[in-house]
C-alpha positions as CSV (number, residue, x, y, z in Angstrom):
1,X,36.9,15.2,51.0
2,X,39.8,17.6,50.1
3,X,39.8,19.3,53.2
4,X,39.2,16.2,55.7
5,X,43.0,15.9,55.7
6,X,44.4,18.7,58.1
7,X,46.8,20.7,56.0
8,X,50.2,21.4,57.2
9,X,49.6,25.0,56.9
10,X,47.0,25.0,59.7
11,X,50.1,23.5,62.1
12,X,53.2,25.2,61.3
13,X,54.7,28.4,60.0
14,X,57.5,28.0,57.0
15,X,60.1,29.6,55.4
16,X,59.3,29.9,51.5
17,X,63.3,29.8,50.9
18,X,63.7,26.6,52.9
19,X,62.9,23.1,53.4
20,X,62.8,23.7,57.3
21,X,59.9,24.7,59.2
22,X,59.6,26.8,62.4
23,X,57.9,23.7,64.0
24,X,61.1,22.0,63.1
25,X,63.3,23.7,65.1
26,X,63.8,23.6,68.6
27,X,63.7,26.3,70.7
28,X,67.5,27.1,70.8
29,X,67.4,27.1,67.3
30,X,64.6,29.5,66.9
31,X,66.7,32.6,67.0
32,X,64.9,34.5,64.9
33,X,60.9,34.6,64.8
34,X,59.1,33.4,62.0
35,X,58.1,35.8,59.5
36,X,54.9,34.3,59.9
37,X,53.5,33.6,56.3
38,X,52.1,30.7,55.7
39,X,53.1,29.4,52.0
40,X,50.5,27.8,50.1
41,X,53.1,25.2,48.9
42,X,52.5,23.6,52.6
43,X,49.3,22.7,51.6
44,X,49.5,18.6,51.2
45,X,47.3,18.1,48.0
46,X,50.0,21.2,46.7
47,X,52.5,18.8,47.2
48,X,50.7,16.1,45.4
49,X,50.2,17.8,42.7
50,X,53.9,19.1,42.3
51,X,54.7,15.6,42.6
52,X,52.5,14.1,40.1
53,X,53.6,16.9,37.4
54,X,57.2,15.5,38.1
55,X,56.4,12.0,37.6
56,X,54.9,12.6,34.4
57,X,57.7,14.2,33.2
58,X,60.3,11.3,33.7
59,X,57.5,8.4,32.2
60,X,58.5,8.6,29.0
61,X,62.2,7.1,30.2
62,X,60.2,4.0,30.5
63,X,57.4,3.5,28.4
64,X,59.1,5.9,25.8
65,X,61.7,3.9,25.0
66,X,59.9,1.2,23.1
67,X,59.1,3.8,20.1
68,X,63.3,4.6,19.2
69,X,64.1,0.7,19.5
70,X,63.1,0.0,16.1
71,X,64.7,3.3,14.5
72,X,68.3,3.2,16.6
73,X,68.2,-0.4,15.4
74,X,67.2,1.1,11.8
75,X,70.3,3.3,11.9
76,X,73.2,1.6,13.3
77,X,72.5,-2.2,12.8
78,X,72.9,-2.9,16.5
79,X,70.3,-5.4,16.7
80,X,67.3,-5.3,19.3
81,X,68.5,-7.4,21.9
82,X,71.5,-5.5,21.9
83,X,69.6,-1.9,22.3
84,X,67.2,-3.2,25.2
85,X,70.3,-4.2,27.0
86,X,70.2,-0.2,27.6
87,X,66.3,-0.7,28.9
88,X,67.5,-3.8,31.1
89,X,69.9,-1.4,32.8
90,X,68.0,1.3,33.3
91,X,65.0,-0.6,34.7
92,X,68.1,-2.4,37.1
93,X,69.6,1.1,38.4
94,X,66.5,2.5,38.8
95,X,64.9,0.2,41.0
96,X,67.7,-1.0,43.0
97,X,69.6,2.4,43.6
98,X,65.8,4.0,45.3
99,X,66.7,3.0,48.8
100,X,70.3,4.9,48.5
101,X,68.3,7.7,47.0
102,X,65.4,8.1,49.6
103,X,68.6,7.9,52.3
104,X,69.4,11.2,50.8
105,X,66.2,12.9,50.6
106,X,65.8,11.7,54.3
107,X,69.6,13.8,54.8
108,X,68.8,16.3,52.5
109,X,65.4,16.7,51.8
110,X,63.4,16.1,48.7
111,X,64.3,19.4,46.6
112,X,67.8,18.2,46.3
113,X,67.8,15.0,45.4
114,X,65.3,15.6,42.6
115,X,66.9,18.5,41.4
116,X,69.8,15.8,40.7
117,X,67.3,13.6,38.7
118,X,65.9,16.5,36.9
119,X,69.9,17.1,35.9
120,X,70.1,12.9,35.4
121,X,67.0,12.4,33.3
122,X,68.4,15.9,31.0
123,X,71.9,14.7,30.3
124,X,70.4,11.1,29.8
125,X,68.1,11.7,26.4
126,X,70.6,14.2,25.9
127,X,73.4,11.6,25.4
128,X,70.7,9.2,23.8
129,X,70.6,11.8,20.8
130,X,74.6,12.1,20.1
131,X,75.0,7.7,21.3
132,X,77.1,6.4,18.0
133,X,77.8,3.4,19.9
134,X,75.9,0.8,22.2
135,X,78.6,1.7,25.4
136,X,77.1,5.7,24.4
137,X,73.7,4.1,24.4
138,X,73.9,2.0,28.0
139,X,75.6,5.3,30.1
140,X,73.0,7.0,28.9
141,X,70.2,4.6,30.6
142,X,72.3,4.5,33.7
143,X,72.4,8.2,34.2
144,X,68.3,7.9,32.8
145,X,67.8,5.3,35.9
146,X,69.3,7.0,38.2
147,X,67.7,10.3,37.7
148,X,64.3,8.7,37.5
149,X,64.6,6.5,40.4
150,X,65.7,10.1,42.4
151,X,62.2,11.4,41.2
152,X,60.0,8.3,41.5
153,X,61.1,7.6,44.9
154,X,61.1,11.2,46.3
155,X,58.0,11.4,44.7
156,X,56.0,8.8,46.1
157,X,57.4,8.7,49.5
158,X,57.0,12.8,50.1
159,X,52.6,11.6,49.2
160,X,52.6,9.0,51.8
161,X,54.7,11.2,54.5
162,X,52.1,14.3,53.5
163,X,49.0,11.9,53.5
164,X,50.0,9.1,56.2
165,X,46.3,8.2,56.8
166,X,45.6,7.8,53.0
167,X,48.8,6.2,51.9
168,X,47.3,4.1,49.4
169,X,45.2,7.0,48.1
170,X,48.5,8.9,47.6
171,X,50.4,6.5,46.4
172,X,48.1,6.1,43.5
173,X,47.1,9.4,42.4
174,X,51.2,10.1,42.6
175,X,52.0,7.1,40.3
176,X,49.2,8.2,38.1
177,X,51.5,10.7,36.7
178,X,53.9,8.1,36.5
179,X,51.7,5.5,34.4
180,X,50.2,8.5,32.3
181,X,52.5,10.9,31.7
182,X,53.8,9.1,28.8
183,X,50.1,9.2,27.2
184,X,50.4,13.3,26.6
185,X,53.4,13.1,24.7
186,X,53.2,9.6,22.7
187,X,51.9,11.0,19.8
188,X,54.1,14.3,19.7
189,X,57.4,11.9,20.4
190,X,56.0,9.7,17.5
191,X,55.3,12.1,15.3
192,X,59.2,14.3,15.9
193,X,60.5,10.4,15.3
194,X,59.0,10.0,11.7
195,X,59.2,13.8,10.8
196,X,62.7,14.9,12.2
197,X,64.4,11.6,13.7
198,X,64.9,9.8,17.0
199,X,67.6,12.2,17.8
200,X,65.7,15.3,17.8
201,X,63.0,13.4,19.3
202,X,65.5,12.7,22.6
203,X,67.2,16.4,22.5
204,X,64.0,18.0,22.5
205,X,61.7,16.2,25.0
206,X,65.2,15.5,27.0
207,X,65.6,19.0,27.5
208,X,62.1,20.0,28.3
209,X,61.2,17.2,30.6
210,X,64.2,18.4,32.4
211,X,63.1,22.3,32.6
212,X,59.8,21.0,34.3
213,X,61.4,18.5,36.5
214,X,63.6,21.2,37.9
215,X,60.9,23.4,38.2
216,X,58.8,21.2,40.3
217,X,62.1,20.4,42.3
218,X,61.9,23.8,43.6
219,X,58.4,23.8,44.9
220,X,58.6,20.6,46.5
221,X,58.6,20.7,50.5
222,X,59.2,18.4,53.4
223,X,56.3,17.1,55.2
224,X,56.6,18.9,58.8
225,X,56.5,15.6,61.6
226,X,52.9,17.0,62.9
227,X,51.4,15.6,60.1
228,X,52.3,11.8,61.5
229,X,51.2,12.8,64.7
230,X,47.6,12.2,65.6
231,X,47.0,10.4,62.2
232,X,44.5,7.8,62.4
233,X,46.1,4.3,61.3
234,X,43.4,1.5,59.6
235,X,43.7,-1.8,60.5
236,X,45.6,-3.1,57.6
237,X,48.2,-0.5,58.1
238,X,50.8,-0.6,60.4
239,X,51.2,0.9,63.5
240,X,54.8,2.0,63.9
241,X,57.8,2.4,61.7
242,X,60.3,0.0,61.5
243,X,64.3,0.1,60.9
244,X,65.9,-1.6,58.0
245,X,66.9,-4.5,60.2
246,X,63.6,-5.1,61.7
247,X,62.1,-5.0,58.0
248,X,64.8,-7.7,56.2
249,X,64.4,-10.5,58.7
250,X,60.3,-10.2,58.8
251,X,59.5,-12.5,55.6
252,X,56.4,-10.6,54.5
253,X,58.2,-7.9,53.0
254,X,60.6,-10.8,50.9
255,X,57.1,-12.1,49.8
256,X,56.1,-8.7,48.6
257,X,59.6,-8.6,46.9
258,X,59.5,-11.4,45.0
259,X,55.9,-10.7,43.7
260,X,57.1,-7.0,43.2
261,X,59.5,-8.6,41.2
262,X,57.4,-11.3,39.5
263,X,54.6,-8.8,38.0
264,X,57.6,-5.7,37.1
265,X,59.3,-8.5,35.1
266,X,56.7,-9.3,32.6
267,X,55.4,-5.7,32.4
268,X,58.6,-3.8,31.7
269,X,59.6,-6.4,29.2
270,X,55.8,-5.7,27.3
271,X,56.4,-2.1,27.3
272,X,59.6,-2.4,26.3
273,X,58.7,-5.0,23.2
274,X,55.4,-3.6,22.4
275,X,56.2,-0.9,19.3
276,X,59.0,-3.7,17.8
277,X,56.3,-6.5,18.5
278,X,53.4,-4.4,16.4
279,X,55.7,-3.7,13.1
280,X,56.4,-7.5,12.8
281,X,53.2,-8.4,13.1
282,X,52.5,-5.5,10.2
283,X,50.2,-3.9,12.2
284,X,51.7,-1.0,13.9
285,X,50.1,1.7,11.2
286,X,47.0,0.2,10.4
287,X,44.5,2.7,11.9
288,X,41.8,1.6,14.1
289,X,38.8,3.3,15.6
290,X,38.1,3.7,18.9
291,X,35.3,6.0,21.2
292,X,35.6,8.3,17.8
293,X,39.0,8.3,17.6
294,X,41.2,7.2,14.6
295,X,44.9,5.9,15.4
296,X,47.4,3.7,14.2
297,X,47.0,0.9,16.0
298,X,50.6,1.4,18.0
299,X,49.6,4.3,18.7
300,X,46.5,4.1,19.8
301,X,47.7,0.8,22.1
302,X,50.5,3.1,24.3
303,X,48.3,6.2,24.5
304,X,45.5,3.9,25.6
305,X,47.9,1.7,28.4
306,X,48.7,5.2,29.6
307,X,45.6,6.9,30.3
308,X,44.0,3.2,31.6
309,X,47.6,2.9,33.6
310,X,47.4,6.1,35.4
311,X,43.0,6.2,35.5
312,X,43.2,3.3,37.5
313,X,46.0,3.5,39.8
314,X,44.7,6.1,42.2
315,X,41.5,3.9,41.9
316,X,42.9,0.8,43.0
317,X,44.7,2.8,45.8
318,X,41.6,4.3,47.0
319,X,40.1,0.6,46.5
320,X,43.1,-1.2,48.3
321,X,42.7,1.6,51.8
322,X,39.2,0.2,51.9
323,X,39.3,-3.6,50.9
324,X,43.1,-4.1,51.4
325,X,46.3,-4.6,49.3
326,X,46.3,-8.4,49.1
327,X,42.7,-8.2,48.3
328,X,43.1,-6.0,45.5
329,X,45.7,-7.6,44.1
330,X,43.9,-10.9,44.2
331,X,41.4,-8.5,41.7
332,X,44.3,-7.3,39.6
333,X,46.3,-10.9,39.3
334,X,42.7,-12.2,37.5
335,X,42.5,-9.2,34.9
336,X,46.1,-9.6,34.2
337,X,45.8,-13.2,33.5
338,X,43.1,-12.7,31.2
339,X,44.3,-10.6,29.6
340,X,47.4,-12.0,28.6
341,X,45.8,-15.2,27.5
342,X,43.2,-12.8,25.2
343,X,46.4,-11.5,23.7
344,X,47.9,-14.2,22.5
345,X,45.5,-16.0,21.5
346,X,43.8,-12.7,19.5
347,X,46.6,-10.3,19.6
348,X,47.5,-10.2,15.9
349,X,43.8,-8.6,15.6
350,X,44.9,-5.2,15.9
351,X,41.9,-3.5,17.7
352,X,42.0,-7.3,20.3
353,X,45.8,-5.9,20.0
354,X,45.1,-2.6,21.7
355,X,42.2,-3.4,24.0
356,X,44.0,-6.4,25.3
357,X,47.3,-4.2,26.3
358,X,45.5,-1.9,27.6
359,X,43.4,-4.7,29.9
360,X,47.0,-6.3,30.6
361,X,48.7,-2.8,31.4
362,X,45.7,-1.9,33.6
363,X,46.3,-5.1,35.7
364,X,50.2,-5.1,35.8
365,X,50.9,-1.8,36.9
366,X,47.9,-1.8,39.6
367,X,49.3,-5.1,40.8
368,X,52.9,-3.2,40.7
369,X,51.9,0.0,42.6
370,X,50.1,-2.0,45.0
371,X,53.1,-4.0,46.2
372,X,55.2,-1.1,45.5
373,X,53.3,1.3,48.0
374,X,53.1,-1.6,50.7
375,X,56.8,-2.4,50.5
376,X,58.2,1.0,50.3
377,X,56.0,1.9,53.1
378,X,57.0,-0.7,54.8
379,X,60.3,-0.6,54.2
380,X,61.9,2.9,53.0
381,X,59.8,5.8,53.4
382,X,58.4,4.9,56.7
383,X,62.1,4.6,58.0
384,X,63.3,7.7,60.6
């Protein structure tokens, strides 16, 4: 299984200092041979996993956030619907600046562009921790949606370029780090909250997300065009690439939009609500038990969405390559709206509380990564 996809390594001969490869280059350009070592970091499941560490590291910008609502709002007096204007804005810049984004790392390459998040993502928490005032608080989640739009896109389109017969494969197992990043460091981030404040809480884990984000920046390489070449297409997967005209006038892709849209909506605004929706329902320290394991029943709700969210999705993707995307979506739709309607009708039962978001999570973000990987695909990544 690991070794059915022909690595890059076996094609081409790199340069460790540089995104180019000899294979790259035309003859006139070829100057100088080779040095002939291959680098490991060539290897495509190499680049998968460089990408999935970086994902995981920018998470917390999203499904973070909900924890330091309740204490910014605690401090200043702002009021809620004031602070998640920040959340609004970063959810906005983030999604709609990725196709300017993925321009660049066509230009520049992928290294760049996130080494710029890596910087982004930094300076953003960084800010959050000093923000006195709510204009403080909202540059900080624009420079925070930039950053982690430059990471998520790169991210996600350098696995489908490096696996372009197993796009929905790599598109899972590279949002996986996305959906469960957060789940590592939800109980550390909660715990620096109550024990040393919010602020600390965003200096420290701003800075050391970060570190590891730049780090992984540097190891990240361009998929060499062989790759492409050869690759053996399903079906349900198209053929060709197509340029952004072609894509805006065919209405399947505003159809995948609009449900894009549909399904992020309602998500985002449940991650974003769930920590102040627990403590007014009273219920957000009250431990429950679950699999041997004794949280607070906040707690225990986001570290559970997070390890179902990023479980799952590289199990959907494998499911969607084999059954297809509007098939398994059809699948997800169903859990989702079960879920939802078990929550509130049960949800002030905290353990119904945490087994129902983690069911409606599950679904959500599935559904999301689903239409995300068929629209970018379809309409950014697979661009020339």
């Amino acid at each position: 299984f690991f070794f059915k996809q022909k690595t890059a390594y076996e094609i081409v001969d790199c340069d460790w200092s540089s995104d180019v490869c000899s294979s790259d280059l035309s003859q006139e350009d070829k100057l100088e041979p080779v040095s002939g070592n291959k680098s490991f970091l060539y290897n495509p499941w190499i680049q998968l996993a460089v990408g999935v560490i970086a994902m995981a590291c920018v998470a917390n910008l999203q499904y973070g956030w909900t924890l330091f609502v309740s204490p910014i709002d605690a401090k200043y007096g702002w009021g809620r619907a004031d602070i998640q204007v920040a959340f609004t804005l970063f959810v906005l810049i983030e999604t709609w600046l990725i196709p300017v984004e993925t321009y660049f790392v066509d230009k520049y390459g992928p290294r760049w562009v996130v080494v710029g998040g890596a910087v982004l993502i930094s300076s953003a928490w960084i800010l959050n921790s000093m923000a006195n005032s709510l204009p403080l608080l909202y540059i900080g989640a624009a420079l925070g949606g930039i950053g982690t739009g430059c990471v998520y896109g790169t991210c996600v389109g350098n696995a489908l370029k490096w696996f372009p017969g197993r796009r929905g494969l790599a598109a899972g197992i590279t949002a996986a780090g996305f959906g469960a990043g957060a789940a590592v460091t939800i109980v550390p981030i909660s715990n620096m909250i109550r024990t040393q404040g919010y602020e600390q809480a965003f200096l420290f884990f701003g800075i050391l997300q970060g570190v590891i984000v730049l780090t992984m920046a540097v190891l990240l390489r361009k998929a060499p065009p062989q790759l492409s070449v050869g690759a053996k297409v399903k079906a349900s997967l198209s053929a060709r690439d197509y340029t952004p005209s072609e894509v805006l006038r065919n209405p399947v892709f505003w159809i995948l939009y609009l449900l894009f849209v549909l399904v992020a909506t309602g998500g985002l605004t449940f991650a974003a609500s769930i920590a102040p929706y627990a403590r007014d329902m009273k219920m957000d320290v009250i431990p429950v038990e679950l699999l041997g394991f004794v949280l607070p029943a906040l707690t225990m709700a986001i570290s559970l969405d997070r390890v179902f969210d990023g479980v799952g999705r590289p199990f959907f993707g494998w499911v969607s390559d084999r059954i297809g995307r509007e098939n398994t979506m059809f699948i997800a739709f169903g859990l989702g709206a079960v879920a939802l309607f078990l929550w509130s009708s049960y949800g002030s039962n905290p353990l119904v509380f945490v087994l129902t978001s983690a069911m409606y999570f599950r679904s959500e973000e599935h559904t999301s990564e689903l239409q995300s990987q068929s629209t970018i695909s379809y309409a950014v990544f697979c661009l020339k």
